[in-house]
C-alpha positions in Angstrom: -20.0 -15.2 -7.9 -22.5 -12.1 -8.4 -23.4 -9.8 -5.7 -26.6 -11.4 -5.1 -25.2 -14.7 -4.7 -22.6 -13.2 -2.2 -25.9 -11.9 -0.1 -27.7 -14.7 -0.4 -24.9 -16.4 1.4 -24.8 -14.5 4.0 -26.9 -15.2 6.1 -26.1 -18.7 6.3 -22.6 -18.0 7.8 -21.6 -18.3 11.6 -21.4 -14.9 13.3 -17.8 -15.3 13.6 -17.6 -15.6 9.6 -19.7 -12.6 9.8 -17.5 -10.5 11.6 -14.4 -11.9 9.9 -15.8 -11.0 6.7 -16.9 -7.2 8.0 -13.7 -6.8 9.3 -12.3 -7.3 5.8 -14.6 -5.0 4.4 -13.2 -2.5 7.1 -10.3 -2.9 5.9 -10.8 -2.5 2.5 -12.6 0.6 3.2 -10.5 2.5 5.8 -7.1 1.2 2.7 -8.9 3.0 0.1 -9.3 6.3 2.0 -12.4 9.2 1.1 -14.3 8.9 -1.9 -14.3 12.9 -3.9 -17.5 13.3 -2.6 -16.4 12.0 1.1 -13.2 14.4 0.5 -15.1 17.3 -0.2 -17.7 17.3 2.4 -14.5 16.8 4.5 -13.1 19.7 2.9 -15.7 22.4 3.5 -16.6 21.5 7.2 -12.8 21.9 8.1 -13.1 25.4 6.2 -15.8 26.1 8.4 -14.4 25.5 11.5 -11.6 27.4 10.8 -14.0 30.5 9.6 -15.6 30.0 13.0 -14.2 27.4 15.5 -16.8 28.9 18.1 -19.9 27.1 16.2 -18.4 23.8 16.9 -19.1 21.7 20.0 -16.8 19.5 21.9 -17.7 15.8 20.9 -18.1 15.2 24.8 -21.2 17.3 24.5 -22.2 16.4 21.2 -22.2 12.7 22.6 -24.1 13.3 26.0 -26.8 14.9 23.3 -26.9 11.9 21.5 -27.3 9.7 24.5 -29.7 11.1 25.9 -31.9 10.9 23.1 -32.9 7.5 23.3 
């Protein structure tokens, strides 16, 4: 089955299927770990913060801000 087929199919699945079949995907994805490019953005903001941990921002705050922007 091609990927288009797959997508094509989709939509005619119950939400249940749905979720099943995202929580698969999930799965798969959170197995596999970063991708190199994943990895190395990873990599450099970690360096950052430990050049300067007093740029960073508590995700409390950094949440709050995203709130209440909608």
């Amino acid at each position: 089955m091609s990927k288009a087929e797959i997508l094509a199919e989709l939509p005619k699945l119950s939400s249940q299927d749905r979720f099943d079949i995202l929580d698969q995907l999930w799965q798969l994805e959170e197995s596999a770990g970063p991708t190199a490019i994943e990895k190395t953005v990873l990599d450099q903001a970690q360096a950052d913060y430990e050049s300067n941990p007093a740029a960073g921002q508590p995700w409390s705050e950094v949440q709050n801000r995203l709130r209440n922007r909608a």
